[in-house]
C-alpha positions as CSV (number, residue, x, y, z in Angstrom):
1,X,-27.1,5.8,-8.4
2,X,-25.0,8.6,-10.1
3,X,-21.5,9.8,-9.6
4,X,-20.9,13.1,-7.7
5,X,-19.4,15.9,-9.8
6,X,-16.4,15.6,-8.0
7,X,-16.2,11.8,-9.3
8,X,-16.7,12.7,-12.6
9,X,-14.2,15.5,-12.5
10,X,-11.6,12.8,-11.0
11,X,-12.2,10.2,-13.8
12,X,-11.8,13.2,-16.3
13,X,-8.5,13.8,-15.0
14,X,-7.3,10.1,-14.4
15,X,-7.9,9.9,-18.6
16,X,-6.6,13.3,-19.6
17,X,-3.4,12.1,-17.2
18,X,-2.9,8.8,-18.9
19,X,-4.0,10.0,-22.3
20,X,-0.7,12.8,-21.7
21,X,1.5,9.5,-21.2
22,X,0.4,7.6,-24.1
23,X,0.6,10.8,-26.2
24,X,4.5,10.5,-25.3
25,X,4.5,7.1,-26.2
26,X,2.9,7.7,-29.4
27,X,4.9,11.0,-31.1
28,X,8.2,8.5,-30.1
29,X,6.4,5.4,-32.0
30,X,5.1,7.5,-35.4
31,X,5.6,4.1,-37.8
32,X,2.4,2.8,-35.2
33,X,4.4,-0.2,-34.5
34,X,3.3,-0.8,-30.4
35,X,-0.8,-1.1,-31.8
36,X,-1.8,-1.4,-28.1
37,X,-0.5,2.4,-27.3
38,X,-2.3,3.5,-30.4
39,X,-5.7,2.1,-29.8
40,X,-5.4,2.3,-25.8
41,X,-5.0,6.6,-27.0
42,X,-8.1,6.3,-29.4
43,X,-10.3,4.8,-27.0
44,X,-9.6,7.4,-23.8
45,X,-10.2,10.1,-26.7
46,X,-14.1,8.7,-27.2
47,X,-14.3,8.4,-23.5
48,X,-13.3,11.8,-22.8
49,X,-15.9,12.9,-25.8
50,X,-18.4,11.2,-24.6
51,X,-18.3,12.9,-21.3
């Protein structure tokens, strides 16, 4: 079974919200050196893509 629209819309949110904190993270860490905060911000991007 499917999600509802309003699921999907929710899950859409919940990513753009934690992609906005780990864009913070990121401009304050430019040298890359926390990886995790890096990738973690890559792979919401394709998620959000994808959708």
């Amino acid at each position: 079974m499917g999600l509802s629209k309003k699921d999907l819309s929710r899950k859409k949110a919940n990513i753009r919200a934690r992609m906005a904190e780990l864009e913070a993270k990121a401009r304050l860490d430019p040298a890359r050196k926390n990886r995790a905060v890096h990738d973690e911000l890559d792979l919401l991007r394709k998620k959000l893509a994808e959708e």
